[in-house]
N, C-alpha and C positions, 0 to 999 in steps of 0.2 A: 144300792146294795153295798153291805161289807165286803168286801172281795181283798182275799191273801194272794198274792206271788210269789212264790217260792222259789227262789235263783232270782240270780241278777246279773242274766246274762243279757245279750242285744236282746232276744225276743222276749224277755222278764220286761226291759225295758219296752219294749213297742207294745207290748200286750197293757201296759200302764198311763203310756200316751193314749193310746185307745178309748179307757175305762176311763179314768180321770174325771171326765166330765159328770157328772150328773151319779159319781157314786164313793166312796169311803174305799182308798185303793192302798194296802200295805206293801209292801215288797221285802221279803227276809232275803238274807245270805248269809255264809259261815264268817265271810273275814268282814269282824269292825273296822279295820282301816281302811280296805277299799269302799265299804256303806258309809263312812265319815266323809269321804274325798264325794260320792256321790251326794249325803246332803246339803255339804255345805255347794258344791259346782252346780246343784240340780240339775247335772248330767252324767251320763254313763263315760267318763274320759277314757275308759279303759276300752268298753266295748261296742258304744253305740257313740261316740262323740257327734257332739250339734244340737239334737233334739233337747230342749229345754222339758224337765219333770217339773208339773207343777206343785205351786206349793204344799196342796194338799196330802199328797203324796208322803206316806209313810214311810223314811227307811229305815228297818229296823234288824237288829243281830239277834232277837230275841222271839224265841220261836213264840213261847206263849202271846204275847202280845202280837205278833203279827194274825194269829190265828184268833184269838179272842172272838167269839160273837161271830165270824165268818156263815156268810152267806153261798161262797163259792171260794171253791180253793182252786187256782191256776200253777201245775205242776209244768218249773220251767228249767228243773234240772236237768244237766245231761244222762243217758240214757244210763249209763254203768255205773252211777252216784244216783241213781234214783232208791234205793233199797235203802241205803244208810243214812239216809237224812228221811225217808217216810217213818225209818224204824223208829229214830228218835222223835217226828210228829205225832205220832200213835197214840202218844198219851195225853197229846195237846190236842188233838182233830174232832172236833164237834162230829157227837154220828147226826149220819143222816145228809150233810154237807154235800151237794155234788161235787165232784172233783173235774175240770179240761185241760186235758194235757198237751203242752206243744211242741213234747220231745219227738224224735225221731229215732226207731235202731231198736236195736236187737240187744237184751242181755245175753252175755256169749253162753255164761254158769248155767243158763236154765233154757235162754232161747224163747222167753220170755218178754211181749209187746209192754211198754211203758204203762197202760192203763191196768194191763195184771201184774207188774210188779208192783204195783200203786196197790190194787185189793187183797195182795199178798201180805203184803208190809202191816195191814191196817186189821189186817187175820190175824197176826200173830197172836199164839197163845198168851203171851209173856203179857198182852196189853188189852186182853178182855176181846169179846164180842163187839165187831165193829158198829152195828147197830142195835139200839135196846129191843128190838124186835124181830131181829137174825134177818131183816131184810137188806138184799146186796144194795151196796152204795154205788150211785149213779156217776158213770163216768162216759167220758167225753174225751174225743180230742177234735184240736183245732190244727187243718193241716193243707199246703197249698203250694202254689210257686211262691212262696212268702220272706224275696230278699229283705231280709233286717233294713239293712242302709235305706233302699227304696219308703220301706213302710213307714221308716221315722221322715221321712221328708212329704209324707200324705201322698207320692205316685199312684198310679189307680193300680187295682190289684185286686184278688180274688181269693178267697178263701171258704174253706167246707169244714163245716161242723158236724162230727158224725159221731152217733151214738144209736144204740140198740133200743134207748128211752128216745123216740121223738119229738116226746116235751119237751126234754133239754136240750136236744138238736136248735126246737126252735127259739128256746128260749138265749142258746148262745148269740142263735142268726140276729135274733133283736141288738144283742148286744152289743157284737162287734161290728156287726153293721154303720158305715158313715156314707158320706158324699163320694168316695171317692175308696173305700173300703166294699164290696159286695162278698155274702156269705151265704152260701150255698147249703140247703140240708142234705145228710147222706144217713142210713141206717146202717150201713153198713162198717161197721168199726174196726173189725179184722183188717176188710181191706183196705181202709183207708191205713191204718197205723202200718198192714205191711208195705203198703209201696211206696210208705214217708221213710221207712228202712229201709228196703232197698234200692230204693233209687240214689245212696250213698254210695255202694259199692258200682255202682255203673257212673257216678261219677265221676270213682277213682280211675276207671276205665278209660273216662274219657280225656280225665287230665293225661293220662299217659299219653293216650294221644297226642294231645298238644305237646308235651314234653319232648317228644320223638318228632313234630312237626308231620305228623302225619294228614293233614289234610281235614277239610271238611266232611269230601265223601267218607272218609272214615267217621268220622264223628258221628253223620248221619247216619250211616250202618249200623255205627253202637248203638246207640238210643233204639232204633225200631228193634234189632235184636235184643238188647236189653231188655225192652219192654216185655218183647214176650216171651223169654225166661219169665219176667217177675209174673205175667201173667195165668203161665202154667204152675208156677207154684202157688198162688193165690188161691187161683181155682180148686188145686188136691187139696189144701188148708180147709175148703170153706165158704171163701170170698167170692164176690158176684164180679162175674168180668168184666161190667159196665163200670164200676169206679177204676181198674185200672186206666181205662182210658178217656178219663174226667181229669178235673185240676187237680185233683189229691194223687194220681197218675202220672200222664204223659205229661199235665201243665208242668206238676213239681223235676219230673223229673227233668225235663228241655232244659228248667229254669239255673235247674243244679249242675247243669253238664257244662253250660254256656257261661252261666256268671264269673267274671274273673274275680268276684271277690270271696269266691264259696271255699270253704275250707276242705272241703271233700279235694276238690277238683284241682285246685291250687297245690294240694300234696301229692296228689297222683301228678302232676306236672312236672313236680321234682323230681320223684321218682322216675319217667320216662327221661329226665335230662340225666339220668347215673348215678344219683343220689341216694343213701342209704337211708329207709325205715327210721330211723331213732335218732338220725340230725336233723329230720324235716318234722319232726314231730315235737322236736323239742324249738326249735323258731316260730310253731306256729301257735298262736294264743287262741286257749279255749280246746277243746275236745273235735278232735276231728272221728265223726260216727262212725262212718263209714269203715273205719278200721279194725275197730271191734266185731260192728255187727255183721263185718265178712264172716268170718269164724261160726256166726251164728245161724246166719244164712247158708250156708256149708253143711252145716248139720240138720236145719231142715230138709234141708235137698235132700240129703239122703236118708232121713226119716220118713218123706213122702215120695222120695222113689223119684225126684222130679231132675230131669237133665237141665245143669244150667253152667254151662262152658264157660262162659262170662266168667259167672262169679268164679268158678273153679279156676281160670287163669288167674285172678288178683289175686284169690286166696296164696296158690302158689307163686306170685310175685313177693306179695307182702311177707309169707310167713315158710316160705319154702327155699327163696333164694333165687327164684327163676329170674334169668333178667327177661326186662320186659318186651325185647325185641322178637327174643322165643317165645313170649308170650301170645302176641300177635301170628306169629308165623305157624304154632300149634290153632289156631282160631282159622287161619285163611287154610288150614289144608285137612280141615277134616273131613270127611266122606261127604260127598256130593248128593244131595238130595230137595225136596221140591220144599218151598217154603211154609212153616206153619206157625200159626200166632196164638196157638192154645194146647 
């Protein structure tokens, strides 16, 4: 197959060591210097360093050519840059083309999952009917406990491909499917893309924990609570509560609470050691999601009426001033009542 990549970020990269084989693999970004330093090293130095891109391997600055002829476009920009770079594809993007997205997160402006800002962008008036037939363009995402570093070194791992179209469901499972890669179908699209969001903000949770050294059993606390906030909000949305507690779920989320190298969890760590919002965001490279799509998960909650303390503490750590020790201490002393996970 043709297949475009859009970002060239770690998982632009791993999504390319994947394909590589046995298919025509481009990969676009905005800065020619960084995609120059990538084709001449045939590797990612900045964001995935080690894994060797093979030769075949397209790197290009130029949308048209990246898109030319595309079979499949792989959407691997960050979540709050995904409008302005689809805006600009729009006039390049073959209708009809599936789209699989590997972002995660919430646009904060609209509150809006990755694959509808993707059929948004591709709506626009300004750029014509996206398909010559008014038929909606099939979209996908690919979503898991999916550390970058791990994937580019073949570790075994799991991943779910969910879409509303089953054919493309399965048609991804073929694809990213290896020895040591397994991919799971899911139909359910909502929830998979919301708990690849929100399980950012329970991240940031969890870093603070570390931050603060607050222990395992706290850690473990977060996550099971965690989970079922994101699961009562799923459910008011829409979503089937069997994928919350699947790999696009609990797997990703464990993955993202626990991994020291995740950038969710890693900022909430600072912030728990006293650290200010905008010095720990500015050392860290690349988009931490989880930041944004607080805001945005905040306004869902209370557009579907759904109680989610969690988020409600980060939101007001991050963007209220709360330090995070009250943060915790507002969480251990609310009214006492029996437990519930939906």
């Amino acid at each position: 197959m043709k297949i475009a990549i859009i970002g060239n970020g770690a998982m632009a990269t791993v999504c390319a060591l994947i394909l590589a084989p046995g298919n025509q693999v481009r990969i676009w970004g905005r800065d020619p210097r960084v995609l120059g330093e990538m084709a001449r090293a045939r590797e990612n130095l900045r964001y995935l360093p080690g894994p060797r891109l093979p030769e075949g391997v397209l790197i290009t600055s130029d949308l048209r050519e990246a898109l030319e002829r595309s079979e499949l476009i792989i959407n691997a920009i960050p979540t709050q840059h995904i409008r302005s770079v689809w805006g600009q594809m729009a006039p390049h993007t073959p209708g009809g083309v599936p789209v699989a997205s590997v972002s995660k997160g919430i646009e904060q402006e609209t509150i809006l999952r990755p694959t509808q800002i993707i059929a948004e962008a591709l709506q626009d008036p300004a750029h014509g009917p996206d398909h010559p037939d008014g038929a909606p363009r099939r979209m996908a995402t690919l979503s898991g406990p999916t550390v970058a570093e791990e994937l580019g070194r073949c570790l075994p791992a799991t991943l779910c491909a969910a879409s509303e179209d089953l054919e493309l469901a399965e048609m991804l499972q073929k694809l990213f499917s290896t020895h040591w890669l397994r991919v799971y179908t899911n139909t359910d699209l909502l929830g998979v893309e919301l708990a690849g969001a929100t399980k950012n903000v329970i991240a940031l949770a969890a870093g603070i924990l570390d931050g603060l050294k607050a222990g395992i059993n706290a850690k473990s606390a977060l996550l099971a609570r965690g989970l079922a906030e994101i699961s009562r909000l799923g459910l008011a949305m829409g979503a089937r509560q069997e994928t919350f507690f699947g790999i696009a779920g609990v797997g990703d989320l464990a993955t993202t609470c626990f991994s020291p190298s995740g950038r969710n969890r890693s900022c909430g760590e600072q912030l728990g050691k006293g650290r200010k919002l905008a010095e720990v965001l500015a050392e860290i490279p690349g988009v931490v999601e989880g930041v944004p799509t607080t805001r945005g998960v905040v306004t869902l909650a209370e557009r579907y009426r759904v109680e989610m303390p969690i988020t409600t503490a980060i939101h007001r750590v991050l963007f209220e001033g709360l330090d995070p020790i009250d943060g915790i201490s507002s969480l251990m002393t609310r009214d006492l009542k029996a437990e519930r996970v939906n």
